[in-house]
C-alpha positions in Angstrom: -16.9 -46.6 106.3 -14.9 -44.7 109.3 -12.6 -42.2 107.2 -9.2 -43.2 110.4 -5.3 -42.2 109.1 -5.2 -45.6 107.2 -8.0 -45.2 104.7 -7.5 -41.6 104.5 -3.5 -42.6 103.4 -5.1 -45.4 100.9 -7.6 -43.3 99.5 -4.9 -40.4 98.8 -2.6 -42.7 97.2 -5.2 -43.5 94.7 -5.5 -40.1 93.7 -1.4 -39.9 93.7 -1.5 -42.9 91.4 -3.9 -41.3 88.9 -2.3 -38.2 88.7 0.6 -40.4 88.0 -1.2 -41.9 85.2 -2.5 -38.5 83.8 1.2 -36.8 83.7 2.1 -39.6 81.4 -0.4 -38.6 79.0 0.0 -35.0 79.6 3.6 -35.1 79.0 3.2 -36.7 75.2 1.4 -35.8 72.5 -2.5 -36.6 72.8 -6.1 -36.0 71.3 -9.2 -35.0 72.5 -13.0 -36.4 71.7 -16.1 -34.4 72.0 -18.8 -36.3 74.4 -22.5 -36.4 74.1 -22.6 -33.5 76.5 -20.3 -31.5 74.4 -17.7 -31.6 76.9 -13.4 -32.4 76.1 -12.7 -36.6 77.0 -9.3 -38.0 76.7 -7.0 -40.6 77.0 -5.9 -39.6 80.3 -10.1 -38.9 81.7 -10.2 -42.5 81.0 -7.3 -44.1 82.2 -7.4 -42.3 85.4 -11.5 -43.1 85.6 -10.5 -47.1 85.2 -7.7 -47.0 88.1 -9.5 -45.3 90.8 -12.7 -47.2 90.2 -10.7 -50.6 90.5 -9.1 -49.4 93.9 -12.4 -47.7 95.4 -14.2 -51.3 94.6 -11.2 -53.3 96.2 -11.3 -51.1 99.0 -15.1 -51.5 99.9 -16.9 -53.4 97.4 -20.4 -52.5 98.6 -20.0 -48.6 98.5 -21.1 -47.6 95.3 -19.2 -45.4 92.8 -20.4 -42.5 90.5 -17.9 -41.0 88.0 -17.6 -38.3 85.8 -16.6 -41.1 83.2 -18.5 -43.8 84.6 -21.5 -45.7 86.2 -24.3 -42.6 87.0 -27.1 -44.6 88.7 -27.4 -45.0 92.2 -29.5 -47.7 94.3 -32.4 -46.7 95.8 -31.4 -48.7 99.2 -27.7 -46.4 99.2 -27.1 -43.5 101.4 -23.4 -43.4 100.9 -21.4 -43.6 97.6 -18.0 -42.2 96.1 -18.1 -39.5 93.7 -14.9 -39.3 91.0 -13.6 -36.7 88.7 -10.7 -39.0 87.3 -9.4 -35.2 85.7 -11.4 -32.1 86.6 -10.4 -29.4 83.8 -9.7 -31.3 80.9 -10.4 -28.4 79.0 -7.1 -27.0 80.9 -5.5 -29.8 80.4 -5.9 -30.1 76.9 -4.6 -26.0 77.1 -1.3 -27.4 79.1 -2.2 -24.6 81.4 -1.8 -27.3 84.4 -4.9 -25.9 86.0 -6.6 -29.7 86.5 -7.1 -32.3 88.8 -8.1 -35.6 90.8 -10.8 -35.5 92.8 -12.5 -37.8 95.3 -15.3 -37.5 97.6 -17.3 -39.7 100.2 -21.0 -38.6 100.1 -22.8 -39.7 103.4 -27.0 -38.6 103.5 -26.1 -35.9 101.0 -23.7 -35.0 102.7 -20.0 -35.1 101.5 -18.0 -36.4 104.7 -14.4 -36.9 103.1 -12.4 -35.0 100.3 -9.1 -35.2 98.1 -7.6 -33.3 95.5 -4.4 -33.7 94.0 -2.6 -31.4 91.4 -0.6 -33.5 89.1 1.6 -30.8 87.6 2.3 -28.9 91.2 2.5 -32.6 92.7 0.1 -31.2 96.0 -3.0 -32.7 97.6 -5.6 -31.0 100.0 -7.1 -33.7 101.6 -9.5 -34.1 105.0 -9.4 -36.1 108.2 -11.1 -36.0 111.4 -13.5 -32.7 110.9 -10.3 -30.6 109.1 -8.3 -29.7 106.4 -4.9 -30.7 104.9 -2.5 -29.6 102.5 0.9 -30.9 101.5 3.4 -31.6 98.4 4.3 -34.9 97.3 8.1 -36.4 96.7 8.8 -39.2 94.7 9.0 -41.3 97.1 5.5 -40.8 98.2 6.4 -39.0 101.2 4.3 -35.8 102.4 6.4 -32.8 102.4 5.0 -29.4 104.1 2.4 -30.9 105.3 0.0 -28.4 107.4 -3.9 -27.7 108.3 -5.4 -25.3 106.6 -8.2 -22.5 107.4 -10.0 -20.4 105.6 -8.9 -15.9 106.2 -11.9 -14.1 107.8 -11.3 -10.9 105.7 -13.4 -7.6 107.6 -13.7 -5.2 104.9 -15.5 -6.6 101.5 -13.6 -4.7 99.1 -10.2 -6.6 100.9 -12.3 -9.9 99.5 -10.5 -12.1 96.7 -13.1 -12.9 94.4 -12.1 -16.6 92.3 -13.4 -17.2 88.9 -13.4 -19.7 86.5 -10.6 -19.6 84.0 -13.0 -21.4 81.2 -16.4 -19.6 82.5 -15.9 -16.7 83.5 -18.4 -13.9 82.2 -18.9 -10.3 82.6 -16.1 -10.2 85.6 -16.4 -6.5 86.4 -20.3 -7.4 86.7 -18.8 -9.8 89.3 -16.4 -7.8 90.8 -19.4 -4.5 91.3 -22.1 -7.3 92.6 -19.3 -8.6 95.4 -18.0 -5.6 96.1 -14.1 -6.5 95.8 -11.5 -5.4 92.8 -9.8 -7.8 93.4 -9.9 -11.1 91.7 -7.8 -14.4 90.7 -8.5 -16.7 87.5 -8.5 -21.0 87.9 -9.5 -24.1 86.4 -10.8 -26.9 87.7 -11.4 -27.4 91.6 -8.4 -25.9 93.0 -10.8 -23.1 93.3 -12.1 -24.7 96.6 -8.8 -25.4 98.1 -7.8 -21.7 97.3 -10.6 -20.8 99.8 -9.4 -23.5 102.0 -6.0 -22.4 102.2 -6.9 -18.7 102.8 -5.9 -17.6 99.3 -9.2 -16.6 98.0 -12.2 -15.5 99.7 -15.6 -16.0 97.7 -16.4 -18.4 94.1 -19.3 -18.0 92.3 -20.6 -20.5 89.6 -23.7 -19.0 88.1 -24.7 -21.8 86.1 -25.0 -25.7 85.8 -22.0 -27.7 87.0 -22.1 -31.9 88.3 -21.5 -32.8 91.8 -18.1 -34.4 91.0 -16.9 -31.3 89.7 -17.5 -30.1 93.8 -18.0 -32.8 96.2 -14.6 -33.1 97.2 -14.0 -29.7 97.5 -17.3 -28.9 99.0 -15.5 -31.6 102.2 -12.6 -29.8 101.9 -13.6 -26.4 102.4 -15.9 -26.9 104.9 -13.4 -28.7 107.4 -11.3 -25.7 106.6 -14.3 -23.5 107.8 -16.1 -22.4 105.1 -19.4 -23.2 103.0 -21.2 -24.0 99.5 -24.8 -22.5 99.3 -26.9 -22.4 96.6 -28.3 -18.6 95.8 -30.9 -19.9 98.2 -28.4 -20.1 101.2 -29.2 -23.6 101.2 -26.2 -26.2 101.6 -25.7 -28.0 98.4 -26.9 -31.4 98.7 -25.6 -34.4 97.2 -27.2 -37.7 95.3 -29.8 -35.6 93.4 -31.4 -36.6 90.3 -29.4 -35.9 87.3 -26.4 -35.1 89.9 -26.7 -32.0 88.2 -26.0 -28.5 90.9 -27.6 -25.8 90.6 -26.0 -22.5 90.8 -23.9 -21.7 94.2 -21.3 -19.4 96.1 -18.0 -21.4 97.6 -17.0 -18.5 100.5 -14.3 -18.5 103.5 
């Protein structure tokens, strides 16, 4: 699938729509079930899941989808597939922090070629197209509003570095800060992590420990068509379509 204007507008629209759907949810009183895995599901995880599975299938019925809340086996004979967080930081969501959001990614060879993100609550998507980055807000009539590319800041002196942690996961942050060399740090959920990098906003994310590859493909695309990179502690570029889909441990950086 070539990733032109068109798609790109469908493909954003789907995750528009599912934000759409999760604000509905948000906005009323809900509950929350504990999976297999331990981790928060909702209403709104599932809802979201069932829409943009439907419109990824109508789009191109032969590209195969893995989702957070769905289908997790891959054919052998595949070498591109979607990979869907209907709603990445349910735990924030379940807060009312409005720290979540709707991500989609386009994994080619292991490679994830396209990315979106929207933000429900802020009503802004980061999105990619043609080898760079995106970001805009979203009126009600689905138009883009602000739209502009976006590029990750080269920062010269370390301790100038904004280190981004994980609102939920965060541990020993002045360990952090000493082993990175900055004092100066910002708290998130969810992905928007990425898209801070992205957008020159932060400079450097950690995630020492286990996260899935829906949690970062699409903003593992994003950041690198804004410049930057996701490495494993090896300084290897983390790969999609493993076994498990399970990542190891890695550094997002401008």
């Amino acid at each position: 699938m070539k990733i032109d204007q068109n798609i790109s507008n469908i493909i954003n629209q789907i995750a528009i729509d599912a934000g759409r759907e999760i604000i509905k949810i948000y906005n009323k009183p809900f509950t929350a079930k504990m999976k297999q895995d331990r981790s928060p599901v909702t209403k709104a995880d599932l809802v979201a899941n069932d829409l943009i599975c439907k419109k990824l299938y109508e789009l191109d019925p032969k590209i195969e989808i893995i989702s957070e809340e769905g289908e997790k086996k891959l054919s052998k004979k595949t070498n591109i597939f979607w990979l869907v967080d209907p709603l990445d930081g349910t735990k924030e969501f379940i807060k009312k922090n409005g720290e979540f959001t709707v991500n989609i990614a386009l994994v080619k060879n292991g490679r994830p070629i396209y990315g979106v993100i929207y933000l429900p609550t802020k009503k802004e998507i980061f999105y990619t197209l043609n080898n760079s980055s995106y970001s805009s807000k979203i009126n009600a009539k689905n138009q883009y509003l602000q739209k502009k590319k976006i590029k990750i800041k080269a920062i010269k002196k370390l301790e100038d570095r904004i280190l981004l942690l994980s609102r939920s996961h965060s541990r020993n942050i002045e360990l952090s800060k000493k082993h990175f060399r900055t004092n100066k740090a910002k708290f998130s959920g969810s992905s928007i992590k990425f898209c801070l990098i992205a957008n020159g906003i932060g400079n450097i994310y950690p995630r020492l420990g286990p996260t899935m590859e829906w949690d970062t493909a699409a903003g593992h695309a994003i950041l690198n068509a804004a410049g930057g990179s996701v490495k494993t502690l090896e300084r290897k570029v983390l790969r999609y379509g493993k076994r498990g889909f399970k990542n190891p441990s890695f550094i997002a950086r401008s």
